[in-house]
C-alpha positions as CSV (number, residue, x, y, z in Angstrom):
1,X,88.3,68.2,98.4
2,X,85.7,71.1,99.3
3,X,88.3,74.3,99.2
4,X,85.5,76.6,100.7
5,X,85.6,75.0,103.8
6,X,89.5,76.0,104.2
7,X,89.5,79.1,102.0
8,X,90.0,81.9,102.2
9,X,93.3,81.8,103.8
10,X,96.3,83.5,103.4
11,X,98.3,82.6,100.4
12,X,100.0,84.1,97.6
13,X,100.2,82.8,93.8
14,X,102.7,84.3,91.2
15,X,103.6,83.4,88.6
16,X,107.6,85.2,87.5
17,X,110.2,84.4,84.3
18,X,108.5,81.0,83.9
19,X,108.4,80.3,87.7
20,X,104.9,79.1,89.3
21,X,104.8,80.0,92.9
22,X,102.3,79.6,95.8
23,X,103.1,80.8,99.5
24,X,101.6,80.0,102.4
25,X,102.0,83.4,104.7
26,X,100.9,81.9,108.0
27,X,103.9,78.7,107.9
28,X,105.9,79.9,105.5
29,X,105.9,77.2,102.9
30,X,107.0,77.5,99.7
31,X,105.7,75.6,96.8
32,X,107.0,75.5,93.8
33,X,103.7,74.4,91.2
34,X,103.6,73.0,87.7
35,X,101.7,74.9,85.3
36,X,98.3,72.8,86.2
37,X,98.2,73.3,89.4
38,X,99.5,76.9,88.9
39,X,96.1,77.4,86.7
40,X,94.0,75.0,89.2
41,X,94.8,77.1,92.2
42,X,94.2,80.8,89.9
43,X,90.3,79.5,89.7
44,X,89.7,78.2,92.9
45,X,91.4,81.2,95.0
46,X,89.0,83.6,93.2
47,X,86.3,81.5,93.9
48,X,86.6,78.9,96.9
49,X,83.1,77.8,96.8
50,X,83.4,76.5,92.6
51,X,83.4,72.5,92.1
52,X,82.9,70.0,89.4
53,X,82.0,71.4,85.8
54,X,82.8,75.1,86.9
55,X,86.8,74.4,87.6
56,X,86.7,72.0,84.2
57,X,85.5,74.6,82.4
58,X,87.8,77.5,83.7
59,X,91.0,75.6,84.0
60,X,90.6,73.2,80.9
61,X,91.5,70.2,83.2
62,X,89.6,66.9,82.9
63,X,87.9,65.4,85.9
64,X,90.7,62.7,87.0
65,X,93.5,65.5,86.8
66,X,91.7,68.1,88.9
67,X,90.8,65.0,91.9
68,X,94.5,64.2,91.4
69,X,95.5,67.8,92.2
70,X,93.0,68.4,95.0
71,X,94.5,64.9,96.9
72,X,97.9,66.2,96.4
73,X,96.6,69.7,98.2
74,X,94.8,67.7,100.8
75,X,97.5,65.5,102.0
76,X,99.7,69.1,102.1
77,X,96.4,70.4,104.3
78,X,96.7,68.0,106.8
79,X,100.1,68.0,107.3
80,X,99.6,71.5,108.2
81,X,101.9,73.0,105.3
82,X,99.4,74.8,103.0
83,X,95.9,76.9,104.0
84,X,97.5,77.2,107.4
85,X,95.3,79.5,109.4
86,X,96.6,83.2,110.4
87,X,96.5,84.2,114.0
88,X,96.0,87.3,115.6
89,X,99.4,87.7,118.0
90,X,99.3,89.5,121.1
91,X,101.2,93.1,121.3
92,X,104.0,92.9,123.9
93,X,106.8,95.2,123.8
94,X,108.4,94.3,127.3
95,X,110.2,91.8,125.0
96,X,111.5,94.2,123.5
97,X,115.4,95.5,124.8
98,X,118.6,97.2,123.3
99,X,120.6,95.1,121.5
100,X,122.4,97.1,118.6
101,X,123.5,100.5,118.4
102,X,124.9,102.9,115.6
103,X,127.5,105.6,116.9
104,X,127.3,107.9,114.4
105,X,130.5,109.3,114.4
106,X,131.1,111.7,111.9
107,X,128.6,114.2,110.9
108,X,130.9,115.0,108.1
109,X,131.8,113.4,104.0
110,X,134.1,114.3,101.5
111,X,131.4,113.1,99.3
112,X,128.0,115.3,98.4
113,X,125.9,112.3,96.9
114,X,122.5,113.6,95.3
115,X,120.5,111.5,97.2
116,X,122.3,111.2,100.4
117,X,119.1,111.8,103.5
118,X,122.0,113.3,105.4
119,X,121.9,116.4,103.5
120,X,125.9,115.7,102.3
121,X,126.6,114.2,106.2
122,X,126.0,116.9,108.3
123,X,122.6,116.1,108.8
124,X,121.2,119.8,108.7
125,X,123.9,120.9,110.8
126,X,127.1,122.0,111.6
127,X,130.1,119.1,111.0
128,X,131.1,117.3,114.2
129,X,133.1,114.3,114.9
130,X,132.4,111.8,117.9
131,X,134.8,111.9,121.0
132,X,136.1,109.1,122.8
133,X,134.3,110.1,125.6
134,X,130.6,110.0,123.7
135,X,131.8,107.1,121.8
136,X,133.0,105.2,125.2
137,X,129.2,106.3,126.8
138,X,127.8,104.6,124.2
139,X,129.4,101.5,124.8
140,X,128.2,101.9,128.7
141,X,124.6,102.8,127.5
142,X,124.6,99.9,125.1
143,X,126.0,97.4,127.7
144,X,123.5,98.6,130.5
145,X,120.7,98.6,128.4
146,X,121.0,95.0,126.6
147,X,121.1,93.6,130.2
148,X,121.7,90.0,129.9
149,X,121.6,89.6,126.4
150,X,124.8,88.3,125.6
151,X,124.9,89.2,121.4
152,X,125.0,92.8,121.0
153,X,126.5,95.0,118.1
154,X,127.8,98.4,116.9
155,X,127.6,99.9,113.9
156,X,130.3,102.7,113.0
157,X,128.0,105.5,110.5
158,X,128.6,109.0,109.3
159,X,128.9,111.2,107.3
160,X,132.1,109.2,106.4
161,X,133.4,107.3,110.1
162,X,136.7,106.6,108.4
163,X,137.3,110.6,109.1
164,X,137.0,109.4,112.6
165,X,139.1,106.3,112.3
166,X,141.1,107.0,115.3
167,X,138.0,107.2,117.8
168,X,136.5,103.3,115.9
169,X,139.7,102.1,116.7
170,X,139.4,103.2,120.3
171,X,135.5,102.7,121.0
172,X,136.2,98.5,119.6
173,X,139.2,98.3,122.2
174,X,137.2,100.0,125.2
175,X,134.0,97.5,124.1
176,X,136.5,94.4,124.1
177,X,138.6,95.4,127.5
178,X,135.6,96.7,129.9
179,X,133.1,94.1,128.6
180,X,134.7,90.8,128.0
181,X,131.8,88.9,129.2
182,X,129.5,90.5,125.8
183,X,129.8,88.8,122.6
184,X,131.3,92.2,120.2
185,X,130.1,92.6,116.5
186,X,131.1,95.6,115.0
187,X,129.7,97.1,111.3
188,X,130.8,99.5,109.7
189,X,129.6,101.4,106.4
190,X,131.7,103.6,104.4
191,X,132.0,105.3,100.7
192,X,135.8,103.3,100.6
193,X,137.7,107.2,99.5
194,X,139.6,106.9,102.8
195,X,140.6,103.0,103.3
196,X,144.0,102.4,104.0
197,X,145.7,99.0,103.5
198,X,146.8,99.0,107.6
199,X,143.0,99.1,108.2
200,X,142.5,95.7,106.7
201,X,144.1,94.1,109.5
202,X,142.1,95.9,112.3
203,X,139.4,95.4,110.6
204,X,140.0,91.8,110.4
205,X,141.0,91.6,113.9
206,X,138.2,93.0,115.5
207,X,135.9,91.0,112.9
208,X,133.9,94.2,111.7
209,X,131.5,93.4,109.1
210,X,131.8,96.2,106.0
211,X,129.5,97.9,104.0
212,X,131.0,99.5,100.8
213,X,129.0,102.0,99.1
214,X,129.3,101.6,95.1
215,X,126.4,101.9,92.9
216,X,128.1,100.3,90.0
217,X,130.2,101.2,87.3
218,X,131.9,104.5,86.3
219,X,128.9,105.8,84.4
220,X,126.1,104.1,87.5
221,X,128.3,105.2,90.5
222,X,129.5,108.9,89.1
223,X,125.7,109.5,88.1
224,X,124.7,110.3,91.4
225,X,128.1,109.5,94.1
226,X,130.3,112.5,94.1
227,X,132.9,114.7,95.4
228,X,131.9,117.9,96.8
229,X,133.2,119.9,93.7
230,X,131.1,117.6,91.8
231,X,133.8,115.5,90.3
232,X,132.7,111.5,90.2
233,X,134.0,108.8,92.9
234,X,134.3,105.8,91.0
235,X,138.2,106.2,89.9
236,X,139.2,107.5,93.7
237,X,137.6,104.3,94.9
238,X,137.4,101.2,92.9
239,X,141.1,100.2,93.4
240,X,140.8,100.8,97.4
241,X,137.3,98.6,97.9
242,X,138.6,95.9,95.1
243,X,141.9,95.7,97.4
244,X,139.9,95.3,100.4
245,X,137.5,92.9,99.3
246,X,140.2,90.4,97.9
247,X,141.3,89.7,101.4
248,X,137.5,88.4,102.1
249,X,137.1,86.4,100.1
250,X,134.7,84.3,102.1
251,X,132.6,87.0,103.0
252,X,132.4,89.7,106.3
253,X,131.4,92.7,103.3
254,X,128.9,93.9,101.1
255,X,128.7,95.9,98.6
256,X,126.0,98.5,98.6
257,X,124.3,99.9,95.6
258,X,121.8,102.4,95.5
259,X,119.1,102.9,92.2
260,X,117.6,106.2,91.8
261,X,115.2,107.3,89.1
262,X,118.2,108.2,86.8
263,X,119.6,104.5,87.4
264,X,117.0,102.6,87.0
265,X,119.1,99.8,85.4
266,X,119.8,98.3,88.6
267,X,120.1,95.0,87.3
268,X,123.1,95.8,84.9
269,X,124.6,97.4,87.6
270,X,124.8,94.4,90.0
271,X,126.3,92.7,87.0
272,X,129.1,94.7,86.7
273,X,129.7,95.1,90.1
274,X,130.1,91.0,90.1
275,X,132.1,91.7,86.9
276,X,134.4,93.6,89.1
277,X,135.4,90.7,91.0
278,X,132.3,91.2,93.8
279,X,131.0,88.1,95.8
280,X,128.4,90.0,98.2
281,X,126.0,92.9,96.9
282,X,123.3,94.6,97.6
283,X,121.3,97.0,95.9
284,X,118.4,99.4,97.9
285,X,115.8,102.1,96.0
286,X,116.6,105.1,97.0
287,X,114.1,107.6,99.4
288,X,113.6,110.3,98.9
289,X,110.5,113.3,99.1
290,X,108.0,113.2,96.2
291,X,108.7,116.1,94.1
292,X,112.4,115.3,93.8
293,X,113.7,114.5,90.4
294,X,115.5,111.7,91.7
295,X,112.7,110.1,94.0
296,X,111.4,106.6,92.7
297,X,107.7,107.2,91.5
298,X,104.5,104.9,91.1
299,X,105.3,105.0,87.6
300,X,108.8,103.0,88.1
301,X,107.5,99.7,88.5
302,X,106.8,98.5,85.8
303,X,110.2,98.7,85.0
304,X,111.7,97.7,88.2
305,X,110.0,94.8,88.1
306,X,111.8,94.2,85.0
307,X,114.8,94.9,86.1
308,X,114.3,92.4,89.1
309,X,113.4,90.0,86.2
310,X,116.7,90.4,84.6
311,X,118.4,89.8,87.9
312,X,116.9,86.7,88.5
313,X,118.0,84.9,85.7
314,X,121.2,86.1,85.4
315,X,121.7,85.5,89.2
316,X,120.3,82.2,88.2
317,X,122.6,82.1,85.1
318,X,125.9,82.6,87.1
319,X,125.0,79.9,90.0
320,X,124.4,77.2,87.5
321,X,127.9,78.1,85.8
322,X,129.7,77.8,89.3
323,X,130.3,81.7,89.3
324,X,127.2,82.3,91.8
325,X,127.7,85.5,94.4
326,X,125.5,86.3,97.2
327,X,122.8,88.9,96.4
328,X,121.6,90.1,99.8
329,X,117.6,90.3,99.3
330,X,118.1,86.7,97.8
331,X,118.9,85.5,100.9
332,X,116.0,83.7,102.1
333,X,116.8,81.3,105.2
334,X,113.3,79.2,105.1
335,X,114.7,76.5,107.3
336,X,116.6,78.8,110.2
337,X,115.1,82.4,109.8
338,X,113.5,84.6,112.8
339,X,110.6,82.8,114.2
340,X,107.5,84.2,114.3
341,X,107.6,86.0,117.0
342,X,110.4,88.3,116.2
343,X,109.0,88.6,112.5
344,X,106.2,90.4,114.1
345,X,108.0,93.2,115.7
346,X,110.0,95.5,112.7
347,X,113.4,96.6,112.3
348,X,113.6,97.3,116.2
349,X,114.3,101.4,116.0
350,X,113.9,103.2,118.8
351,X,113.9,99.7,121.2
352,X,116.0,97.1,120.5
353,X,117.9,99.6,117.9
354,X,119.4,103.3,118.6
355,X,121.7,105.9,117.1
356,X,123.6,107.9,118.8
357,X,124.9,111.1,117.4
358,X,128.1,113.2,117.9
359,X,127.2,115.1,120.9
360,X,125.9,112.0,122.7
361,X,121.8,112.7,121.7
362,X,119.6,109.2,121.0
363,X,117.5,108.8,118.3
364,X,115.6,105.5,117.3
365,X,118.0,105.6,114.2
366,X,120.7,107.0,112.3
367,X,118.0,108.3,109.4
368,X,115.9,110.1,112.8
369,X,119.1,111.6,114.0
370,X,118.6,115.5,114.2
371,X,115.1,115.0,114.4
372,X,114.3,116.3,117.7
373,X,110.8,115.8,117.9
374,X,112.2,112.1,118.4
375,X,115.4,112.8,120.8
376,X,115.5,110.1,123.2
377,X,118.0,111.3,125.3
378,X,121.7,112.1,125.9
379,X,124.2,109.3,126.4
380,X,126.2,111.7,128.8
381,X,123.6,112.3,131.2
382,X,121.7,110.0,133.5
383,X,119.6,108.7,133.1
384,X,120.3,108.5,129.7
385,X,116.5,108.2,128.0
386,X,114.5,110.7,129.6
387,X,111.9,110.9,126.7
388,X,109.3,107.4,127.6
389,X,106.2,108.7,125.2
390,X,109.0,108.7,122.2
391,X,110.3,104.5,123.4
392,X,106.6,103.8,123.9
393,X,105.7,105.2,120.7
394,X,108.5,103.3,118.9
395,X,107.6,100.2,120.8
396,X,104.3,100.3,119.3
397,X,105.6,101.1,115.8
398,X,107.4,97.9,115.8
399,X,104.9,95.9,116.3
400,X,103.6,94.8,112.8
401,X,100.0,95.0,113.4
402,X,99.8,97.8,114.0
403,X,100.0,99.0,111.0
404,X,96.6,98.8,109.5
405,X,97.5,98.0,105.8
406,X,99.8,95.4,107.3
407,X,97.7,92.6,109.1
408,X,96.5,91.2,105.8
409,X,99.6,92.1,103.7
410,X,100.9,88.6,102.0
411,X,104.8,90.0,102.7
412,X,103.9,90.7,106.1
413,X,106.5,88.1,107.6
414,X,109.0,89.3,105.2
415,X,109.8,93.0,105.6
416,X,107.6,93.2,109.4
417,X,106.5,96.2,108.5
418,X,108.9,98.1,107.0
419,X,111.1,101.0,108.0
420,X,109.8,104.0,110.6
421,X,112.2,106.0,109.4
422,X,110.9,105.7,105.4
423,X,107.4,105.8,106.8
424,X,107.9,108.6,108.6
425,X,109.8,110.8,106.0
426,X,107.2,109.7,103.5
427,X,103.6,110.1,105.6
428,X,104.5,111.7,108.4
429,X,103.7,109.2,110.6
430,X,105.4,105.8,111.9
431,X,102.4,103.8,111.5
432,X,101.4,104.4,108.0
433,X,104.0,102.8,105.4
434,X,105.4,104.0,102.8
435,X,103.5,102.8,100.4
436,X,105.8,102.9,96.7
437,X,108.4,101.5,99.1
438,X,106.1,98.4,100.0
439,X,105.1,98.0,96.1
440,X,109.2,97.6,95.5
441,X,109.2,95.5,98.7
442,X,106.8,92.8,97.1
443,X,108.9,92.8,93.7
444,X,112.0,92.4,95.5
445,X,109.9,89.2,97.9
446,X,108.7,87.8,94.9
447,X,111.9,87.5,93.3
448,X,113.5,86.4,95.9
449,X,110.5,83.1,96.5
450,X,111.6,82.5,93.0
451,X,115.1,82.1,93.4
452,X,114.7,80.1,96.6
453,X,112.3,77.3,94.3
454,X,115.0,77.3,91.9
455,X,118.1,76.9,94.0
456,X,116.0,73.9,95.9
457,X,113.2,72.6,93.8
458,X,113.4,69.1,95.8
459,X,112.4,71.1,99.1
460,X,108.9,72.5,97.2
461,X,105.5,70.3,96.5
462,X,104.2,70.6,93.4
């Protein structure tokens, strides 16, 4: 088979903890390789246009093994699985509407976390709860705005919301009784200090999905998550989020970790947090500006990537004992994921995503909210977005192309571009990405490719 009439195309080889891993970006497919083809595939990529002698000599293969490789590849070719060709997608953001929404309804914590973006939850500001009637306009906003899309979803944020239970409990009834006809889901993310067993059964009722904020153990967790008088969480908390979790048992939670630069360890903190009796965790880098002692630098990853070694094989480890959990950038659905067309538009702030804060202002997100240069409106006046260059600029943002150092990214169809908010915070600018944070972002893929060829080796060619 003459490769340099295919190649180049867009593909990715790794190799991680004894895994041998080619994607193809355009389709998708994953193939998990022995160590020949692994080695075949390293020459030939770097050099389409080599045949014969050439690849013997680079890759030590003799002549049969090499034409037995290259029919393998060519029967993959024309099946259309492997050296698919990338296309060039047409920007179109009238596809684009509101479908989620975060009410932001405490611009207050009990907790002053080192890293936290919302400067200890007030967000540069003065502390405010949501009303009902902001709360209840967001519902009406959200509802008008999402048209005839029949899935559409809150997400309760702060600051701490549980300060506001009383107005969640109220905004989910309103939703449910004025809207019947829309299908409800409800989020909610909180630090656990103020759960209450005779929330569990609200929560269950209403079917809210609940992120619990827990970086680990005593010594991970206290490092960074604490009181405002600087005392450590982990003791006030553990107790209420273990008592939660046990009545979900089957999922409808995760628990959410966060690594700085003084927890790098990230990986023996997801351990204890399974240790702890945890079926569902996830664990983000933190963000933060440059010259703070706590921001991730350029530096990290060698490190991080060893750290997302160790996690693979001891999530590995655990599966094959019949103690598996869920880690939540494992989670690869190859077979029933987004299609491509919504893999090219990002994480939908500012369009098919918005935050509302306290007194009612839009923002494209809860990390924008305060940001005025990107107020969207007022959910308490109408019309309620009065700011179109800030929707069309958002619109744009989304889509992944975009983003120059994005069209020929391998990871493109996995993280769509990444986050405005990160980019912005980090360049300045929505369309330039952060760029540490897509380094981490490729680890984290590539770890996650490896997991999914071990958990199904009999769904990858080699």
């Amino acid at each position: 088979m003459a490769l340099s009439r295919i190649l180049p195309a867009s593909t990715h080889l790794f190799e991680r903890g004894g895994f041998f891993v080619l994607l193809d970006v355009p389709s998708g497919s994953i193939f998990s390789l022995d160590e020949r083809v692994y080695h075949y595939l390293q020459v030939v990529l770097a050099d389409p246009s080599m045949e014969g002698e050439s690849v013997q000599r680079l890759t030590g293969l003799d002549a049969q093994t090499i034409t037995e490789i290259e029919g393998e590849l060519e029967q993959l070719v024309v099946a259309g699985c492997l050296f698919t060709q990338a296309t060039q997608p047409t920007e179109d953001g009238s596809v684009l509407t509101l479908k989620s929404l975060c009410l932001n309804v405490a611009h207050e914590c009990n907790f002053s976390c080192t890293y936290c973006f919302a400067h200890g939850g007030d967000y540069y500001g003065d502390t405010m709860l949501m009303t009902r009637e902001v709360a209840r306009a967001g519902i009406d906003f959200l509802v008008y705005e999402s048209g005839v899309h029949h899935n559409v979803e809150v997400d309760f944020f702060g600051g701490e919301p549980l300060m506001n239970w009383d107005v969640i409990v109220d905004t989910m009834a309103y939703a449910w009784s004025a809207y019947p006809l829309k299908k409800w889901r409800f989020t909610l993310t909180t630090n656990g200090s103020l759960l209450r067993d005779d929330m569990f059964p609200v929560l269950e009722a209403n079917d809210v999905s609940v992120v619990l904020s827990l970086d680990g153990d005593r010594r991970a967790n206290d490092a960074n998550r604490v009181f405002k008088d600087g005392r450590g969480t982990f003791d006030a908390i553990i107790e209420r989020i273990r008592r939660f979790t046990r009545t979900r048992d089957e999922g409808g939670y995760f628990v959410r970790g966060t690594y700085a630069r003084n927890t790098l360890a990230f990986a023996q903190s997801v351990r204890e947090l399974h240790t702890l009796g945890f079926k569902y965790i996830s664990m983000e880098p933190v963000v933060l500006s440059a010259d703070s002692a706590l921001a991730l630098q350029t530096s990290d990853l060698p490190a991080i990537r060893a750290q997302y070694e160790e996690l693979i094989a001891y999530f590995l480890s655990e599966l094959g004992s019949g103690a598996g959990f869920d880690f939540f950038h494992f989670k690869l659905d190859l077979e029933a994921g987004p299609c491509l067309s919504k893999r090219i538009y990002g994480c939908g702030a500012g369009v098919e995503y918005m935050a509302v804060a306290p007194n009612g202002d839009v923002f494209p997100c809860h990390q924008f909210d305060g940001v005025q240069e990107y107020r969207m409106g007022n959910v308490l006046v109408s019309p309620v977005l009065n700011c179109p260059e800030v929707l069309a600029e958002c619109a744009h943002a989304n889509f992944l192309f975009a983003k120059e150092e994005c069209g020929s990214c391998w990871a493109r169809f996995y993280c769509s571009g990444g986050c405005l908010a990160n980019n912005y915070a980090t360049t300045g600018t929505l369309l330039k990405p952060y760029a540490l944070g897509c380094l981490i972002q490729k680890e984290r893929i590539e770890a996650a490719l490896v997991v999914k060829a071990a958990e199904s080796p009999e769904k990858n060619h080699d």
